[in-house]
C-alpha positions in Angstrom: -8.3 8.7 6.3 -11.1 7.7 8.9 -11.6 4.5 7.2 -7.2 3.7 7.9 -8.0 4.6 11.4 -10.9 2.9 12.2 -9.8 -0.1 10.1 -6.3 0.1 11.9 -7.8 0.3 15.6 -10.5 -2.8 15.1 -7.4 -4.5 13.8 -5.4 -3.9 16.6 -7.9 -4.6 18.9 -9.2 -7.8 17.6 -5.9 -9.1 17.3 -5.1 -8.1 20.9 -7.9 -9.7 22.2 -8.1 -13.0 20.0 -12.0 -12.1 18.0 -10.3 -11.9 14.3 -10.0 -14.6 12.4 -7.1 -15.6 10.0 -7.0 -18.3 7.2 -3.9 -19.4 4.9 -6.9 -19.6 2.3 -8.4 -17.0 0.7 -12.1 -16.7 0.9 -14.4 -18.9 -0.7 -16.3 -16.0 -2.9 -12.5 -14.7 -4.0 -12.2 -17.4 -7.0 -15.1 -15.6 -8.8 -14.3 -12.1 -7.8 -10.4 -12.4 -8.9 -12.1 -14.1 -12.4 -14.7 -11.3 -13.2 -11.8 -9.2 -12.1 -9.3 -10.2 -14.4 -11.9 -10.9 -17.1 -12.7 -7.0 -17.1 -8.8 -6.3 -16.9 -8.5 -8.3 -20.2 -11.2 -6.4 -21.8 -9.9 -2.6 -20.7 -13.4 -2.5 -19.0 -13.0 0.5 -16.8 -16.4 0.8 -15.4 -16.7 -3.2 -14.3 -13.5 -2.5 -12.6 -14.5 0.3 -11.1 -17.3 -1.2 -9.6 -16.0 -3.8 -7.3 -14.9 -0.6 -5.4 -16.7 1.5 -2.4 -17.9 4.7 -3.8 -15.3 6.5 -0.8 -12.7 3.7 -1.8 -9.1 4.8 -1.0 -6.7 3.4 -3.3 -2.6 3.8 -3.2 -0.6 2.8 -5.8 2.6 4.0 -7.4 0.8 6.5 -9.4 -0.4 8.4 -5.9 -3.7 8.3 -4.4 -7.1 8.3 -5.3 -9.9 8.8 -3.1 -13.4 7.9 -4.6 -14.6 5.4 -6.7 -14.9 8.0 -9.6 -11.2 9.1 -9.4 -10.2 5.6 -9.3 -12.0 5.2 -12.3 -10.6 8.2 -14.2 -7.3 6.6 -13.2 -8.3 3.3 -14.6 -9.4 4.7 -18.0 -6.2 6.9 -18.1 -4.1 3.4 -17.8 -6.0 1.8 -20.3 -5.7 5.0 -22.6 -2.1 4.1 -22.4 0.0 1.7 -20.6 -2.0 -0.8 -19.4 -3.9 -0.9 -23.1 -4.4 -4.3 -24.2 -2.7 -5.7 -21.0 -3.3 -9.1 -18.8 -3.8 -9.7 -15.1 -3.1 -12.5 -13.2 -4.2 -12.4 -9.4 -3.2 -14.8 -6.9 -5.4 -14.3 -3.7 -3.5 -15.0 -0.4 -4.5 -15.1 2.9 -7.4 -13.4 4.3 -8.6 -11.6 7.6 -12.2 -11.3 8.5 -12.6 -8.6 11.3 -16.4 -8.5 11.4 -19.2 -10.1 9.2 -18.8 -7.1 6.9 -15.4 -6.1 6.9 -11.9 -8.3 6.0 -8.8 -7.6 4.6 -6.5 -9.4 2.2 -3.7 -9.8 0.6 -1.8 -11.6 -2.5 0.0 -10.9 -5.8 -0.4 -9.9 -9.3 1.3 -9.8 -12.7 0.5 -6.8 -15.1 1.6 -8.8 -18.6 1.4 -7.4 -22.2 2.8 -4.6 -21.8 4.0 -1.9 -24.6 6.7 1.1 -24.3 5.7 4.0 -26.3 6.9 2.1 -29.7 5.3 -0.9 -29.0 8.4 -2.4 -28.0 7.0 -5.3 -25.1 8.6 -5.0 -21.8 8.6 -7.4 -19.3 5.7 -8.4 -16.5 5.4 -6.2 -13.4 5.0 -8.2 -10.7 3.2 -7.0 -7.4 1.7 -7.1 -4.1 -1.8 -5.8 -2.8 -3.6 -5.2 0.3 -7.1 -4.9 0.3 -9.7 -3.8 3.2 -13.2 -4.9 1.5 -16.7 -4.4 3.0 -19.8 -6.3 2.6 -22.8 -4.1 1.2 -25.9 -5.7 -0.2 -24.8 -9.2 -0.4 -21.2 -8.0 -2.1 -17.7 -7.5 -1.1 -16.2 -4.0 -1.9 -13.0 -2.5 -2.0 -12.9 0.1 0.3 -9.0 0.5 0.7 -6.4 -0.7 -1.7 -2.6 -0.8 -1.4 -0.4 -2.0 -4.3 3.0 -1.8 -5.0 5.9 -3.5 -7.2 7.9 -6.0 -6.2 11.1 -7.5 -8.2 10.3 -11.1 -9.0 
């Protein structure tokens, strides 16, 4: 909860006082982190997933939250026990936010596809929004706070 704070005040204040900076692009380094991402989606690989996340990550989703990068990985492999097994991802970065050197946030879509009800009838795509605060440790970007939620297309 510390992390919403603080992330929420430097927000505020850089905005107020004109030090953040904004792009209608998404970072340069996000086209090979979305690809690895999606990649490791594709293959049900919970750890890789897990790992572009800060070990305190905060994540928020429709399925509640999860605080750690451990839970967020029990999470994961629950998913891919069940609904999301043998699912796609398709991530569309949007715009970006950096607030320091080692801390932005960003924001864009994705669509969960391949998905199964329990007798393997296919249902259609769920289309969705995320919000990601991300910080910069030894040369990589992190998620350190993830929202997502569903949107109707």
């Amino acid at each position: 909860m510390r992390k919403f704070i603080y992330v929420g005040v430097v927000v505020f204040a850089a905005t107020c006082s004109g030090i953040a900076f904004q792009s209608n692009q998404p970072a340069p380094e996000d086209a090979r982190i979305i690809a690895d991402y999606e990649a490791s989606w594709s293959k049900g690989d919970v750890k890789a997933l897990a790992a572009n996340y800060d070990m305190d990550a905060i994540s928020v989703g429709t399925g509640g939250v999860e605080v750690g990068r451990a839970a967020i990985e029990k999470g994961m492999a629950t998913n891919f026990a069940g609904p999301f097994k043998g699912t796609t991802a398709k991530i569309a970065a949007g715009r970006s936010h950096s607030l320091s050197p080692t801390i932005r946030s960003s924001e864009g879509t994705y669509v969960i596809s391949g998905l199964k009800d329990a007798s393997g009838k296919a249902l259609p795509p769920v289309h969705g929004r995320y919000l990601n605060t991300q910080v910069k440790k030894d040369g990589r970007w992190l998620i350190s706070d993830q929202a997502t939620f569903v949107v109707t297309p």
